[in-house]
C-alpha positions as CSV (number, residue, x, y, z in Angstrom):
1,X,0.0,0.0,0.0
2,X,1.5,3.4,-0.9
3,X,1.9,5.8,2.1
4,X,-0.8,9.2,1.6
5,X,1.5,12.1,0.6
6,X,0.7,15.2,2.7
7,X,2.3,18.8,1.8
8,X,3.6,20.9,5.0
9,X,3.2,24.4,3.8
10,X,4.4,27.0,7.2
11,X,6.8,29.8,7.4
12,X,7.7,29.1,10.9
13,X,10.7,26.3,11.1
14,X,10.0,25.4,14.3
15,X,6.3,24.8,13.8
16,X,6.4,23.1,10.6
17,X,9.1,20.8,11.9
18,X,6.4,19.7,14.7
19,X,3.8,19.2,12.0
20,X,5.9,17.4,10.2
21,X,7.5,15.2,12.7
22,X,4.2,14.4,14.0
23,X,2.5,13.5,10.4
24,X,5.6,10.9,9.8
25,X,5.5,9.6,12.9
26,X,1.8,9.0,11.9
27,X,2.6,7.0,8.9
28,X,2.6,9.7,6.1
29,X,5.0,10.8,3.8
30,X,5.7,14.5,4.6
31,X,6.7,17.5,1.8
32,X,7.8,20.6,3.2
33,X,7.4,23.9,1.7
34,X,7.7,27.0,3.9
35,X,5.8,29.4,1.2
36,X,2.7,29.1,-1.1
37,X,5.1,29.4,-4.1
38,X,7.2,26.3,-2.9
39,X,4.1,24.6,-2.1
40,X,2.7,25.1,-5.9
41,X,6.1,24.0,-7.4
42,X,5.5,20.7,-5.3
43,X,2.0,20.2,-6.3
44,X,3.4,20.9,-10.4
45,X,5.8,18.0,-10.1
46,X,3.9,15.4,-7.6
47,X,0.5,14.1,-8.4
48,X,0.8,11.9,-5.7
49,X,0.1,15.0,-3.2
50,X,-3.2,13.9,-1.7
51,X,-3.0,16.6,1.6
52,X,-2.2,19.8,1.7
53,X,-1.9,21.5,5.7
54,X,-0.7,25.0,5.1
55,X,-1.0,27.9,8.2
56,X,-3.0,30.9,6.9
57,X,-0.4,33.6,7.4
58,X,2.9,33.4,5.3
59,X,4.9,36.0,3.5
60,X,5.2,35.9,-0.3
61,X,3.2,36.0,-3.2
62,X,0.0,34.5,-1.4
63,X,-1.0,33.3,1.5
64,X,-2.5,29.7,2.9
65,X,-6.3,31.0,2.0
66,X,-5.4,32.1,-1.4
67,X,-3.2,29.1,-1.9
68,X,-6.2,26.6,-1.2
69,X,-8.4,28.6,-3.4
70,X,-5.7,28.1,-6.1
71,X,-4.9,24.6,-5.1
72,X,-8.9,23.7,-5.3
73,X,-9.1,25.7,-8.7
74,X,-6.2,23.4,-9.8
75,X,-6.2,20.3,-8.1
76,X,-9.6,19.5,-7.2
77,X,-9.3,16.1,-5.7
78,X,-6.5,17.4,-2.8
79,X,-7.5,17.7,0.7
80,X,-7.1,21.0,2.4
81,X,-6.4,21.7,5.6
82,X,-5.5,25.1,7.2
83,X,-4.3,26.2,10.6
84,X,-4.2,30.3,12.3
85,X,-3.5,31.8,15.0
86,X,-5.0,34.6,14.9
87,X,-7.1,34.4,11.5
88,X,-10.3,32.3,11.5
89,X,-11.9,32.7,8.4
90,X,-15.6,32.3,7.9
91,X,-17.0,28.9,5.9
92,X,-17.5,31.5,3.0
93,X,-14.0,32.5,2.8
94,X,-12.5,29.2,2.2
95,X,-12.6,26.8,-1.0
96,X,-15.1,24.4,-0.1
97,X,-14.9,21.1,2.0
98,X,-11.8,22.8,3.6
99,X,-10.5,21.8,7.7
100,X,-10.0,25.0,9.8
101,X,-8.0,24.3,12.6
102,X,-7.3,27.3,15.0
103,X,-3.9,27.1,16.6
104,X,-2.7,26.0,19.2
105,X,-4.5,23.0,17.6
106,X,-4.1,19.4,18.8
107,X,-2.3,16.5,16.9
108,X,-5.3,14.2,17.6
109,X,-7.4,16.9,15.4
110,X,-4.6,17.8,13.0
111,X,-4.2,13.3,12.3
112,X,-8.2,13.0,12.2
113,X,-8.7,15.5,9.1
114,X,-5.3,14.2,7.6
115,X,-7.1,10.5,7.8
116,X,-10.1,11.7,6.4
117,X,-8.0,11.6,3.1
118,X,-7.5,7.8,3.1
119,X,-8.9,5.9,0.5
């Protein structure tokens, strides 16, 4: 069975590092990208991207709530799941059947919408 491939997209080292240590440690294979241009570049070159966890505010061309709009426009079939702070956007504002998780969120919650992904 292949492992679920699940895209890390957060501009803090030290947070992203946790997310991805605890989505490996999970079973997954992890990307990392620590911008939404990164994160596109990844989703160009591997179909095999099924998850996409990115925090909300990152510096760059766009950030995580423009990214899933453009990743849903794009890649319909990927699972999004984002994660603020200090941000907590309405239903409305994100592409549809996106996860909102507000931060400081738990891994039991962050693992649950990552397995909803599983075939």
């Amino acid at each position: 069975m292949t492992k679920i491939v699940v895209l890390v997209v957060e501009d803090e080292p030290i947070i992203r590092l946790d997310a991805v240590s605890l989505i490996e440690d999970a079973g997954y294979e992890v990307l990392e990208a620590s911008n939404a241009d990164e994160a596109i570049q990844f989703l160009e070159t591997r179909p095999d991207i099924r998850v996409v966890f990115s925090d909300i505010e990152m510096p760059g061309s766009m950030d995580g709530l423009k990214l899933t709009h453009a990743i849903r426009q794009r890649w319909p079939p990927v699972i999004l799941i984002l994660a603020s702070g200090r941000v907590a956007p309405g239903v409305d504002d994100m592409p549809s059947e996106t996860v909102f998780l507000r931060k400081p969120y738990s891994p039991a919650a962050l693992l649950q919408a990552i397995a909803a992904a599983a075939p």
